[in-house]
C-alpha positions in Angstrom: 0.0 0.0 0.0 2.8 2.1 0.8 4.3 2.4 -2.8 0.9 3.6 -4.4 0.1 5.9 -1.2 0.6 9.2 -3.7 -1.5 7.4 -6.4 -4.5 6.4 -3.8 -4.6 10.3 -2.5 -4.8 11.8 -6.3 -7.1 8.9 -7.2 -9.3 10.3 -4.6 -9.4 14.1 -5.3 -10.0 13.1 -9.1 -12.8 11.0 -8.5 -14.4 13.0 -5.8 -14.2 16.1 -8.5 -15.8 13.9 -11.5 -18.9 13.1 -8.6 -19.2 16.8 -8.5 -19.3 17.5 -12.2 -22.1 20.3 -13.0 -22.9 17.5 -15.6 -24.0 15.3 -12.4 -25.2 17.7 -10.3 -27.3 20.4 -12.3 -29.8 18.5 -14.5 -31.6 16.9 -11.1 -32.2 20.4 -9.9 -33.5 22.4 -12.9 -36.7 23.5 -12.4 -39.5 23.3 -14.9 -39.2 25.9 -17.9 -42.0 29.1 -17.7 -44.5 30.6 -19.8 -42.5 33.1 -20.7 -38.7 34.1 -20.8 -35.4 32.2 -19.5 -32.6 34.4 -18.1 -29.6 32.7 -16.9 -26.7 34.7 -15.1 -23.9 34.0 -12.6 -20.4 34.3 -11.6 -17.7 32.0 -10.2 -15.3 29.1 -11.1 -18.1 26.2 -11.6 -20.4 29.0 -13.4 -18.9 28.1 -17.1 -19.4 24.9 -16.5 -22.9 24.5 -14.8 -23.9 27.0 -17.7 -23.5 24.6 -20.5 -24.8 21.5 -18.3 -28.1 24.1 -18.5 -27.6 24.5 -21.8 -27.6 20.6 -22.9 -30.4 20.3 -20.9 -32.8 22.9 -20.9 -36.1 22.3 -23.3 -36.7 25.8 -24.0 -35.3 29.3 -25.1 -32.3 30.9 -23.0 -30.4 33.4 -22.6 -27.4 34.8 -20.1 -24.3 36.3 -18.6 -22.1 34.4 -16.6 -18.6 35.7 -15.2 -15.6 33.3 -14.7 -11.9 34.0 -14.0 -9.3 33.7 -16.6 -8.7 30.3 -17.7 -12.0 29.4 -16.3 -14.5 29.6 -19.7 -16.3 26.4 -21.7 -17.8 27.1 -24.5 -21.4 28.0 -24.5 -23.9 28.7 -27.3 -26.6 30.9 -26.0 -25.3 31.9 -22.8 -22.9 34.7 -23.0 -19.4 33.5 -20.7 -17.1 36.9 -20.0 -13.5 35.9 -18.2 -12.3 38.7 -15.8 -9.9 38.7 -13.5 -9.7 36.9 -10.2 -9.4 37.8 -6.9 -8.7 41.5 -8.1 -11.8 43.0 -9.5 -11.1 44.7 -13.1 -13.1 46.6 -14.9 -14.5 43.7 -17.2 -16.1 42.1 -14.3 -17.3 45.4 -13.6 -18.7 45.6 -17.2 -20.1 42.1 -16.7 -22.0 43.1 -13.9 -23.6 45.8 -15.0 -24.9 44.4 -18.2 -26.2 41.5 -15.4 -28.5 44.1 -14.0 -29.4 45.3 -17.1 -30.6 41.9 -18.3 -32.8 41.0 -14.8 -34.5 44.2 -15.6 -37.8 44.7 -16.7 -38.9 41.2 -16.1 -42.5 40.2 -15.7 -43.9 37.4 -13.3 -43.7 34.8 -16.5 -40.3 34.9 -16.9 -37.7 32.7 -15.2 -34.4 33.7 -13.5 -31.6 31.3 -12.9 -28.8 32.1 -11.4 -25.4 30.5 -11.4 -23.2 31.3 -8.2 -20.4 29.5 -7.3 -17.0 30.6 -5.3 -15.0 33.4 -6.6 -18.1 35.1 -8.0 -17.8 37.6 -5.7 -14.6 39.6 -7.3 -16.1 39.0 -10.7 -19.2 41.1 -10.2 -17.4 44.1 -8.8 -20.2 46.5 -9.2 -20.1 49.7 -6.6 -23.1 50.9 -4.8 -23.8 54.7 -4.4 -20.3 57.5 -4.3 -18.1 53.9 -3.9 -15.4 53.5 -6.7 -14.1 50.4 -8.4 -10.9 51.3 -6.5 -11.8 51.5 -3.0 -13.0 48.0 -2.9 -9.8 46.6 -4.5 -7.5 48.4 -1.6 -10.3 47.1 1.1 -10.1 43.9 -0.9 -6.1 44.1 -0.4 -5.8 44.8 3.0 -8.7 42.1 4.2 -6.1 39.2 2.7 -3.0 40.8 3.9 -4.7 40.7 7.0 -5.8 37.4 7.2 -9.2 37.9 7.4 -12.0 35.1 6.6 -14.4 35.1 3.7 -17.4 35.7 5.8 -15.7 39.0 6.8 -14.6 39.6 3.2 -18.0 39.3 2.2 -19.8 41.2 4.7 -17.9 44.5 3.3 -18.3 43.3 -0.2 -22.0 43.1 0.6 -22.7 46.3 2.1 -20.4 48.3 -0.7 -22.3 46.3 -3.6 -25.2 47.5 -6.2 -26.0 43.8 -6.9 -24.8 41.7 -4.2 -26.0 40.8 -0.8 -29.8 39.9 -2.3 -29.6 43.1 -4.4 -29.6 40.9 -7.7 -33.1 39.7 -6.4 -34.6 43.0 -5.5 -33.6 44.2 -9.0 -35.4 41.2 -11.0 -39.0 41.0 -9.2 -41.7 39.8 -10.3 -39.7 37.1 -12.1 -39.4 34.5 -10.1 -35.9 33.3 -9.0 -34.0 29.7 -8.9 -30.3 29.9 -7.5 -28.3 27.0 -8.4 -25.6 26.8 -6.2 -21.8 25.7 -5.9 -20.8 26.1 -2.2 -16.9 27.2 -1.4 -17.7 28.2 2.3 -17.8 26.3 5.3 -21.4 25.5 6.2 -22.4 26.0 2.7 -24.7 29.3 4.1 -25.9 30.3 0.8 -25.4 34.2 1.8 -22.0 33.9 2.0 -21.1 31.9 -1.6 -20.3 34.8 -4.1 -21.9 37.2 -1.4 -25.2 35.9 -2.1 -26.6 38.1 -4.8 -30.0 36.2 -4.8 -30.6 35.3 -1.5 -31.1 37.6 2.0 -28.7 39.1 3.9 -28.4 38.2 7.5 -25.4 40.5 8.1 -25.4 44.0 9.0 -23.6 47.4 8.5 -22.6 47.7 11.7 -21.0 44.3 11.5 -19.0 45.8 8.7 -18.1 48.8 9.9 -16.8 46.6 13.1 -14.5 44.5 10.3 -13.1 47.6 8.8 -12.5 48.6 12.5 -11.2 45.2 14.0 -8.5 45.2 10.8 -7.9 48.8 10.7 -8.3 49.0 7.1 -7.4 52.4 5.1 -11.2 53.6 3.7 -11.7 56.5 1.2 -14.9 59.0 2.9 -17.1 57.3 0.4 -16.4 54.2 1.9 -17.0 55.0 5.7 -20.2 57.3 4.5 -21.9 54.7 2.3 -21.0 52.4 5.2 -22.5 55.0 7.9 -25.9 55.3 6.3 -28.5 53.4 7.4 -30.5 53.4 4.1 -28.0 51.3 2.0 -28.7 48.1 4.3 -28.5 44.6 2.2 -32.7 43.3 2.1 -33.0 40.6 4.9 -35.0 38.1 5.4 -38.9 38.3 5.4 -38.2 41.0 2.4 -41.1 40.8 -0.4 -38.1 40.7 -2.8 -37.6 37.0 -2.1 -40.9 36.1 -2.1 -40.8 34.1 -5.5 -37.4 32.8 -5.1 -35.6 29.0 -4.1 -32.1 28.0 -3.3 -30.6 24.8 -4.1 -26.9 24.0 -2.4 -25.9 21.5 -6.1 -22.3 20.6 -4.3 -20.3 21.5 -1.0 -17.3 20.1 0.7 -19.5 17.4 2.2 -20.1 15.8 -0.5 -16.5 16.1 -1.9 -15.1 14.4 0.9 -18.0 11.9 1.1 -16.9 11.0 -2.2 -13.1 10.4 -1.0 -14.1 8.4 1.9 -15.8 6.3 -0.3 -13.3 5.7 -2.9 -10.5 5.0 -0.6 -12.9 2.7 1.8 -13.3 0.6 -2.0 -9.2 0.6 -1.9 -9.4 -1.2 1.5 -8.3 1.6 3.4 -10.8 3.3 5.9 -11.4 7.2 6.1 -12.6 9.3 9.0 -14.2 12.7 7.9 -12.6 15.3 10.7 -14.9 18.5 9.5 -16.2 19.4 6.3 -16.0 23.6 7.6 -12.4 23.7 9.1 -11.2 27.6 9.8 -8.7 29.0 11.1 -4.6 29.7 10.3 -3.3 27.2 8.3 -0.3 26.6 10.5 -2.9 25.9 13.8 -4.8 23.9 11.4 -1.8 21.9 10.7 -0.5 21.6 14.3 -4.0 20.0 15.4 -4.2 17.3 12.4 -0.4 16.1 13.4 -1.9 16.1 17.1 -4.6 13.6 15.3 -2.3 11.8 13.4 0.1 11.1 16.4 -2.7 9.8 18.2 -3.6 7.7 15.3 0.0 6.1 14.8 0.6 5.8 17.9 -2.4 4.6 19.8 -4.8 3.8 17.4 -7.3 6.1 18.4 -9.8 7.0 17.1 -9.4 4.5 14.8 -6.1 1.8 14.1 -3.9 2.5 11.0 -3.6 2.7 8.0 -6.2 5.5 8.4 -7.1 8.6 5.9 -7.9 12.0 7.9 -9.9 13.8 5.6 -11.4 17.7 6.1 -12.3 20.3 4.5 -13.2 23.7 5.0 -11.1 27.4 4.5 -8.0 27.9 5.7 -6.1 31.2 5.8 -2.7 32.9 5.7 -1.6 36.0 7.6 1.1 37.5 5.5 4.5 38.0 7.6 7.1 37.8 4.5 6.6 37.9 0.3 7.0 34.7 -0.4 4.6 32.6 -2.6 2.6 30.2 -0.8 -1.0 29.7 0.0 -3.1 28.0 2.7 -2.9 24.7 1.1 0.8 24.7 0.9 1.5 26.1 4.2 -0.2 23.6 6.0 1.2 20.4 4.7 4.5 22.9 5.3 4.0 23.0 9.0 2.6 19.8 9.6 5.5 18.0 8.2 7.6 20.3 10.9 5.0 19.1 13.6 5.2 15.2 11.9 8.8 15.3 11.0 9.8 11.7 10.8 7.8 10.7 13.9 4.7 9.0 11.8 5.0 7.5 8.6 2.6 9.1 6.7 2.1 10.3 3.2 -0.4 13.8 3.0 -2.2 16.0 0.8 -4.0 19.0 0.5 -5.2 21.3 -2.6 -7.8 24.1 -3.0 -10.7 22.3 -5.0 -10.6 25.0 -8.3 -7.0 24.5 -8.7 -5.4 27.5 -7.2 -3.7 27.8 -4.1 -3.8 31.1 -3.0 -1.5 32.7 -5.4 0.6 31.2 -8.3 -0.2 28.5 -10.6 -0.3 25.1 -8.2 -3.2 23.4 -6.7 -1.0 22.5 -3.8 0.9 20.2 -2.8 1.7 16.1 -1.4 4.1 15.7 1.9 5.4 12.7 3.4 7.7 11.6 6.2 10.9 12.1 4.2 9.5 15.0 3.1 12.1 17.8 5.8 15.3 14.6 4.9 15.1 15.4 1.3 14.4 19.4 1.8 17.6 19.6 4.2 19.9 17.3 1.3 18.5 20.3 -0.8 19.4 23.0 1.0 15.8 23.9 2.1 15.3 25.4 5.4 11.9 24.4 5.8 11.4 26.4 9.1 12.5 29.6 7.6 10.1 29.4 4.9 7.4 28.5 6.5 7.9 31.8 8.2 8.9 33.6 5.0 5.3 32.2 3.8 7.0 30.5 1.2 5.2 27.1 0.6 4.9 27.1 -2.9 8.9 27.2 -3.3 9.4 24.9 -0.8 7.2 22.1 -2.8 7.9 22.6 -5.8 11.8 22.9 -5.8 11.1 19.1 -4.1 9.1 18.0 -7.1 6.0 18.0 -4.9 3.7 20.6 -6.2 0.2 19.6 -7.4 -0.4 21.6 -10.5 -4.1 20.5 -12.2 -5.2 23.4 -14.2 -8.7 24.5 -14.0 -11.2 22.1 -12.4 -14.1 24.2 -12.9 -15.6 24.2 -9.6 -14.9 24.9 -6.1 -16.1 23.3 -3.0 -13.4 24.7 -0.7 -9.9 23.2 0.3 -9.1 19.4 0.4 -7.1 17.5 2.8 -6.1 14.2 3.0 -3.4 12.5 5.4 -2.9 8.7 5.3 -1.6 7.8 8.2 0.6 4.3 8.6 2.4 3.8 12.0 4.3 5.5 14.1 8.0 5.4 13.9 9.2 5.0 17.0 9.7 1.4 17.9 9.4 1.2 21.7 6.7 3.0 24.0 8.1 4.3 27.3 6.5 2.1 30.3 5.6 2.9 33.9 8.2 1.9 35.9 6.8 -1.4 38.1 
């Protein structure tokens, strides 16, 4: 089993994607065509792809906008598919959102919205409400990541600076009635959160962005901090009329990609324990507490004997201290194989599900328990850049760097440790 330990984990990911394939998951959900018009619109890394599932199966007249990042387009025949850049906001995206509006606009209550969101839709619909410019949400957008801060605070601001997002889309297409068709990238799938929920309500509040602007002290231009101060640009929230004809369906989520996994490697003879679907937190203290399970696992069998796969998902995030290149994937499986060492034999993996890890061009990255042997006979000072936020050097210069490409879709970060046996061969006893 040892030998093939690298082939098992990919084997996983890959077929845990393939179950999630909009051509899988979309058909089941559509809803049925209406008397009168079909708009589709969306934005995100699995909207190309769950546009032309819709496409192959949809009985009817169509038509659309959805907004994908660079690399990120299929080819689509009635549904128009604009790449813009990603996470940076341009002013394509910007474009694309306002012909979006334009399109939901003057709808009557035969016609049909669906609406495509998936993760990463949120910088691709970068659409200002009120005095707010294009630029002010790109240096609030800047300082949030330097900062560390988690997508449910990114998206709070985004919401509450947005002419479409936050349930504005909605509010802007009544009396059409509304079906969003959803690819979750946040833990606990809250359908508010994915791409800042343009179709759905709002649960979140000015005042609990104006507190994330305060808790980060971010730099805001006066349009910013008086759009924020004014009590009439609050997102709609629940209850509102403007949701009245509307449904959400959740197509895919990191539950169901690691659900997948289990399965798969449970049919290679190895079993899998599902940790957390919704993991948070810094990828290093994320790291430290899986090598705490793994230890456990090696050494004591518990929860469960080895050979064992630790799965979990969720959102990890980085706190910038240096310029390297790295991203949450990468720095975990950096610090836990400084936490592992050579300890546990163990071969690991983790990747962000759309094929980009943080910044850069790799998905992430495999570690093992040679992994710090063969970086020091390198030259590699693997604590150093782990502090230097350097991950993605570290991996790659190893030949250890996952690199798919596009996967168009994104149900949040994968990780995957199979966990053998501890190293050590004696146990110390209690002295009789």
């Amino acid at each position: 089993m040892r030998y093939r330990a690298d082939t098992m984990l990919l084997g996983a990911l890959r077929k845990a994607l393939g179950d999630l394939d909009a051509e899988r998951i979309l058909p089941p959900a559509l809803p049925e065509p209406p008397r009168g018009r079909t708009v589709v619109v969306g934005a995100g890394k699995a909207s190309a792809s769950m546009a032309r599932a819709l496409e192959q199966h949809w009985p009817g007249d169509l038509s659309g906008l959805v907004a994908v990042p660079h690399g990120y387009a299929l080819p689509c025949e009635r549904i128009r598919v604009v790449e813009a850049t990603h996470p940076m906001p341009d002013d394509v995206g910007l474009a694309a959102a306002r012909d979006m509006m334009t399109l939901v606009r003057g709808l009557t209550r035969d016609d049909l919205v669906v609406a495509l969101f998936s993760g990463g839709g949120s910088a691709l619909l970068p659409l200002p409400a009120g005095g707010v410019t294009l630029e002010d949400k790109k240096s609030l957008l800047l300082q949030l990541l330097a900062a560390g801060a988690n997508i449910k605070e990114i998206n709070c601001v985004r919401k509450h600076l947005s002419a479409l997002k936050g349930g504005r889309l909605a509010c802007a297409l009544g009396p059409a009635r509304l079906v969003n068709l959803l690819v979750s990238d946040v833990a606990g799938d809250d359908p508010s959160v994915i791409a800042s929920g343009p179709g759905v309500p709002d649960p979140t509040t000015l005042a609990e962005a104006r507190q994330v602007v305060e808790k980060y002290g971010l730099r805001a231009s006066v349009a910013v901090h008086r759009h924020l101060a004014d009590e009439a640009n609050e997102t709609p929230k629940p209850g509102c009329a403007c949701f009245s004809r509307s449904c959400t369906v959740v197509l895919a989520s990191s539950q169901d990609l690691l659900e997948s996994a289990a399965r798969f490697f449970e049919a290679e003879g190895v079993p899998a324990m599902i940790l957390s679907a919704s993991v948070e937190g810094e990828s290093v203290d994320v790291a430290l507490v899986h090598a705490a399970i793994a230890r456990q696992v090696a050494a004591h069998g518990q929860p469960a004997p080895p050979p064992l796969v630790l799965l979990s998902g969720g959102e990890t995030t980085v706190t910038q201290r240096e310029s390297g290149l790295g991203g949450p994937n990468a720095e975990f499986l950096l610090a836990l194989a400084l936490a592992l060492g050579e300890d546990v034999e163990y071969v690991a993996l983790a990747c962000d599900t759309d094929g980009v890890d943080g910044g850069g061009g790799i998905a992430g990255a495999v570690a093992r328990s040679d992994t710090l042997r063969r970086a020091q006979a390198l030259g590699l000072e693997a604590s150093r850049m782990l502090r230097a936020n350097d991950s993605h050097a570290f991996f790659e210069a190893l030949g250890d760097a996952l690199v798919t490409g596009p996967t168009f879709t994104n149900v949040n970060d994968f990780r995957a440790i199979l966990v053998f046996r501890s190293s050590q061969a004696t146990r110390t006893t209690k002295a009789c």
